[in-house]
ZADO-1210 file (C-alpha; in nm, 4 decimals, padded with zeros to 6 digits):
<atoms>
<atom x="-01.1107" y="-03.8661" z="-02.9824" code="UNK" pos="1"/>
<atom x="-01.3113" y="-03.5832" z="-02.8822" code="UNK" pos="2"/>
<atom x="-01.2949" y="-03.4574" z="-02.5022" code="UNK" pos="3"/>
<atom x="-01.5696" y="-03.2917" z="-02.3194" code="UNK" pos="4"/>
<atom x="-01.4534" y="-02.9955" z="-02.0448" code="UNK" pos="5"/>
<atom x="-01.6527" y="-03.0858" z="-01.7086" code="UNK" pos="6"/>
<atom x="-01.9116" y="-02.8077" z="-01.6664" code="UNK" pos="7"/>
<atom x="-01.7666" y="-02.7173" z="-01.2534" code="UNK" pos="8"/>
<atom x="-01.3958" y="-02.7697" z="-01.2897" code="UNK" pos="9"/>
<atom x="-01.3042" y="-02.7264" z="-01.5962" code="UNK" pos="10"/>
<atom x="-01.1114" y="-03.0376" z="-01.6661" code="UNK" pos="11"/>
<atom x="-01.1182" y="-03.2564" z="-01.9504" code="UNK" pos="12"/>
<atom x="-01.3254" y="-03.5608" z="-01.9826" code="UNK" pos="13"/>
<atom x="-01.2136" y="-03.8585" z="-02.1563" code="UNK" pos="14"/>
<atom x="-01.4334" y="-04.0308" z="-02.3586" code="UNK" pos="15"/>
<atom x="-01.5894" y="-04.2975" z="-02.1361" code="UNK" pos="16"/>
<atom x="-01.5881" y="-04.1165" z="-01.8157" code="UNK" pos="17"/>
<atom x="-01.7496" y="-03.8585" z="-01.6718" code="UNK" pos="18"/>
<atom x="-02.1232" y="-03.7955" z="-01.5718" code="UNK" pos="19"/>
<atom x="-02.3998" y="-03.6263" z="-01.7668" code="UNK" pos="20"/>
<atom x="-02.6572" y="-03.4179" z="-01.6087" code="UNK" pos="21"/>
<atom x="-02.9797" y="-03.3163" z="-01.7794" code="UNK" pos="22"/>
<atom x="-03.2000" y="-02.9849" z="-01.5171" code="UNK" pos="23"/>
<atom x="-03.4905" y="-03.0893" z="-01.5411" code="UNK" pos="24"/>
<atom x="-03.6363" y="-02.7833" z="-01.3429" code="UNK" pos="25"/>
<atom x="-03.4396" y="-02.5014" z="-01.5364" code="UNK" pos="26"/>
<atom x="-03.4519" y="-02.4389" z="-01.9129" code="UNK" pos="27"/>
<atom x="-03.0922" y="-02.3602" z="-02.0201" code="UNK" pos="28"/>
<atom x="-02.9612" y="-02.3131" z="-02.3200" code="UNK" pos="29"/>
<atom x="-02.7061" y="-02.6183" z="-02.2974" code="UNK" pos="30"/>
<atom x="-02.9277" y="-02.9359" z="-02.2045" code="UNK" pos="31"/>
<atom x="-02.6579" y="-03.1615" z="-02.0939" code="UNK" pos="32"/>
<atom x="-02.3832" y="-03.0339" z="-01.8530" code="UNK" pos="33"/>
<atom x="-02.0808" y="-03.3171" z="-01.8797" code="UNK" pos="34"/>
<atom x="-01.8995" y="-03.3252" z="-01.5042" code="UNK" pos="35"/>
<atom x="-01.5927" y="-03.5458" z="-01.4711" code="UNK" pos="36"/>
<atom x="-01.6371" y="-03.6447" z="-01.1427" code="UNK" pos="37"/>
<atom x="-01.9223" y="-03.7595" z="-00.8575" code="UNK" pos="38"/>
<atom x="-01.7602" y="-03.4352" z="-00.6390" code="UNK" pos="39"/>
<atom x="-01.8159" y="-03.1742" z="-00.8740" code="UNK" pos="40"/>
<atom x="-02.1454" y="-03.2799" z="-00.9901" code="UNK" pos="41"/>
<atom x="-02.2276" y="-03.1998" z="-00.6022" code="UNK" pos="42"/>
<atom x="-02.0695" y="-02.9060" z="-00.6058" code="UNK" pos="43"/>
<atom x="-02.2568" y="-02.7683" z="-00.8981" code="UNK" pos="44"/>
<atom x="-02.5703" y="-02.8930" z="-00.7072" code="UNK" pos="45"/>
<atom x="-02.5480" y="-02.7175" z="-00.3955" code="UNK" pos="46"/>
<atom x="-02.4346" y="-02.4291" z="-00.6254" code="UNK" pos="47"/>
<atom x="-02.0890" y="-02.3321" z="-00.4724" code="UNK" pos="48"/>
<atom x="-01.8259" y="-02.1154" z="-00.6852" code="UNK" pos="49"/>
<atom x="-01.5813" y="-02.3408" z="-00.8894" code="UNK" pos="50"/>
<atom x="-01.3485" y="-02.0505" z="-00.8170" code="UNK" pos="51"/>
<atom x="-01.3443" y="-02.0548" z="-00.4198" code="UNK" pos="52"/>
<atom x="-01.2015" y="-02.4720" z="-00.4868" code="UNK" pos="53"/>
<atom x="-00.8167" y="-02.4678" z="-00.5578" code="UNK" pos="54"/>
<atom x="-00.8183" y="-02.7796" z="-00.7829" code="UNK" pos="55"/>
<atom x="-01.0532" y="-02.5927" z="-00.9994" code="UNK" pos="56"/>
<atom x="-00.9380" y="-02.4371" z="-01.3395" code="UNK" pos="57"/>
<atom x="-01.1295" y="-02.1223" z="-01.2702" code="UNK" pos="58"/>
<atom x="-00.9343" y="-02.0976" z="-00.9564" code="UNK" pos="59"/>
<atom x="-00.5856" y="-02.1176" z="-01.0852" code="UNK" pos="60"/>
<atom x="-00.6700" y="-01.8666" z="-01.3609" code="UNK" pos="61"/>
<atom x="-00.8379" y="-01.5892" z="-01.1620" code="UNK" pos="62"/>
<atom x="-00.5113" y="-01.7339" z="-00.8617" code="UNK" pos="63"/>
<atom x="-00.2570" y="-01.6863" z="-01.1565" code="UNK" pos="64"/>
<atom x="-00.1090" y="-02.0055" z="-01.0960" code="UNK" pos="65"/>
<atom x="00.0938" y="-02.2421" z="-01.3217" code="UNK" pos="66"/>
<atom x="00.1502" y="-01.9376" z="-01.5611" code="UNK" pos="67"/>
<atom x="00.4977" y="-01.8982" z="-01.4974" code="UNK" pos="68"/>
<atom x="00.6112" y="-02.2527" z="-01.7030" code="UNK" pos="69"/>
<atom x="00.5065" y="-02.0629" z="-02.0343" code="UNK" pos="70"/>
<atom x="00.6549" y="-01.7338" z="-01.9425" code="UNK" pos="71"/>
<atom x="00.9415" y="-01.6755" z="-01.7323" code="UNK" pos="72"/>
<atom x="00.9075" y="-01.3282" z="-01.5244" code="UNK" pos="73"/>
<atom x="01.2013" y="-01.1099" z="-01.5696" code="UNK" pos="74"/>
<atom x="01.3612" y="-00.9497" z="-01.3130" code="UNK" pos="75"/>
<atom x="01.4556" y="-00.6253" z="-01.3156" code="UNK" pos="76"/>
<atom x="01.8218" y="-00.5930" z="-01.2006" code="UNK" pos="77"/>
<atom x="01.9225" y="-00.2963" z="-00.9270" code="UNK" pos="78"/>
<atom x="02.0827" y="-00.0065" z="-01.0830" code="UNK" pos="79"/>
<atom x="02.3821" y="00.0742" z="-00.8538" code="UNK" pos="80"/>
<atom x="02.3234" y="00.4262" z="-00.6926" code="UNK" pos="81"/>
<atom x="02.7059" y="00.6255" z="-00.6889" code="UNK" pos="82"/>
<atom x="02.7135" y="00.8161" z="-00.4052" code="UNK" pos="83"/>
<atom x="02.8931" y="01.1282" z="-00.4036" code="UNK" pos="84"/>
<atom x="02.8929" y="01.2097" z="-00.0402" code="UNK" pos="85"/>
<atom x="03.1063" y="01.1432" z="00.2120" code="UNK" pos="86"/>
<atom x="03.0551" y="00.9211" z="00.5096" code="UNK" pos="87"/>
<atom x="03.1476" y="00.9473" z="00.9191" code="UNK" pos="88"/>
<atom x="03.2612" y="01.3309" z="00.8382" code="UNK" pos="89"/>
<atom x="03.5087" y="01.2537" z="00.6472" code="UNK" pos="90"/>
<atom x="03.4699" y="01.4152" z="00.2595" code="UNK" pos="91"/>
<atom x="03.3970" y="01.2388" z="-00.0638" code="UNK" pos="92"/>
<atom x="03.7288" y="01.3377" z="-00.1812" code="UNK" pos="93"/>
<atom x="03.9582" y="01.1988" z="00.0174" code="UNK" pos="94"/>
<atom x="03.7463" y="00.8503" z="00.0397" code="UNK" pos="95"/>
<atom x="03.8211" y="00.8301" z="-00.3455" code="UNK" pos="96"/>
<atom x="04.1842" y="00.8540" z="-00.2704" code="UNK" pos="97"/>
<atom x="04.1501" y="00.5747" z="00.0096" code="UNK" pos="98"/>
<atom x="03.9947" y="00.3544" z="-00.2299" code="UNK" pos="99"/>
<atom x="04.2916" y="00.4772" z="-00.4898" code="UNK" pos="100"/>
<atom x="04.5296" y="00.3417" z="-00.2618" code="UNK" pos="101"/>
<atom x="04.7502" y="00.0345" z="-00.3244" code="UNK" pos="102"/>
<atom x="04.7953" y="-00.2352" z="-00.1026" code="UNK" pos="103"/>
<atom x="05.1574" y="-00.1770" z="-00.0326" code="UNK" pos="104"/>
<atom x="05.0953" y="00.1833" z="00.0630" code="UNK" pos="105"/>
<atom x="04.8233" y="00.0783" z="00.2875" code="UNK" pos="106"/>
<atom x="05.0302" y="-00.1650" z="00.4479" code="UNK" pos="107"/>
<atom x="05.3502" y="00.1452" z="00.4569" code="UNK" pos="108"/>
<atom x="05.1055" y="00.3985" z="00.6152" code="UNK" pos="109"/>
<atom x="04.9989" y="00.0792" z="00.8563" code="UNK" pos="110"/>
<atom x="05.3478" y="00.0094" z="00.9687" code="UNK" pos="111"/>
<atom x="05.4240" y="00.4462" z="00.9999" code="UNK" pos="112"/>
<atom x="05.1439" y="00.4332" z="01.2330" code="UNK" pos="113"/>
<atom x="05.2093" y="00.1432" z="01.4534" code="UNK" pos="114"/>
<atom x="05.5969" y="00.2958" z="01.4719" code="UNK" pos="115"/>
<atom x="05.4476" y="00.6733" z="01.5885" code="UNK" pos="116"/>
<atom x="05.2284" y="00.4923" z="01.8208" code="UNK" pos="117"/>
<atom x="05.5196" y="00.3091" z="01.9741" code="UNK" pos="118"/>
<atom x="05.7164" y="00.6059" z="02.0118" code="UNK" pos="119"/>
<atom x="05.4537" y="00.8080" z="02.1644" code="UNK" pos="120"/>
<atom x="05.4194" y="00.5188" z="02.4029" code="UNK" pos="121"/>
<atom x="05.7968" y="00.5401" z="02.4744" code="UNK" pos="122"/>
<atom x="05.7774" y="00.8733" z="02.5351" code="UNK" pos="123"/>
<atom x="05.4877" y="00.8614" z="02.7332" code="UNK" pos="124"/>
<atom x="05.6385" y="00.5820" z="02.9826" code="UNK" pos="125"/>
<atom x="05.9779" y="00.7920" z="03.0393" code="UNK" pos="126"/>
<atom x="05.7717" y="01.1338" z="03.1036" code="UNK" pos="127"/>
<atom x="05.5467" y="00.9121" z="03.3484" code="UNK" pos="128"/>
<atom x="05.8627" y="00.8135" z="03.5896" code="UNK" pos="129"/>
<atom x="06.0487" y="01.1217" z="03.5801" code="UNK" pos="130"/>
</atoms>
């Protein structure tokens, strides 16, 4: 079972189907141009591109489309840029030793804090009523 390729679109013909069109005004080197459809042999008449109509198979190849079924495009992955600055004035340094911290001494450092900033209230409120 051989298929023909319609002349405009580019799609195949079955046997049995299809239209064939013989120019009688031109001399071309193929005599009869095989269209698979009444639309595209009107097309080809009023002489429009085949590669302006998106159902066309000249279309989706100069488009690029459906290509990506036979070859998946591979993303290139981020490389992960290390900084070695620091950030908000404060030094590269001692940001590596914040990140070096445990949890427990965060929390320890959390709880000195809190206590200093209670007593400095304290002391605050007694100075204020004297």
């Amino acid at each position: 079972m051989k298929k023909d390729i319609c002349s405009f679109s580019g799609l195949p013909i079955h046997p049995g189907h299809g239209i064939r069109y013989v120019p009688s005004m031109v001399v071309s080197t193929k005599p009869v141009l095989p269209f698979v459809t009444a639309k595209s042999i009107s097309h080809f008449l009023r002489k429009r591109n085949p590669r302006k109509f998106s159902w066309t198979v000249s279309y989706r190849r100069t488009m690029k489309k459906g290509t990506q079924e036979e070859m998946q495009r591979r993303r290139a992955r981020r490389s992960k840029k290390v900084s070695t600055r620091g950030v908000c004035g404060m030094e590269y340094e001692t940001l590596q030793k914040k990140k070096a911290e445990k949890p427990a001494d965060k929390s320890k450092a959390r709880a000195a804090a809190a206590a200093e900033l209670a007593a400095r209230k304290q002391k605050a409120k007694k100075g204020g009523k004297k």
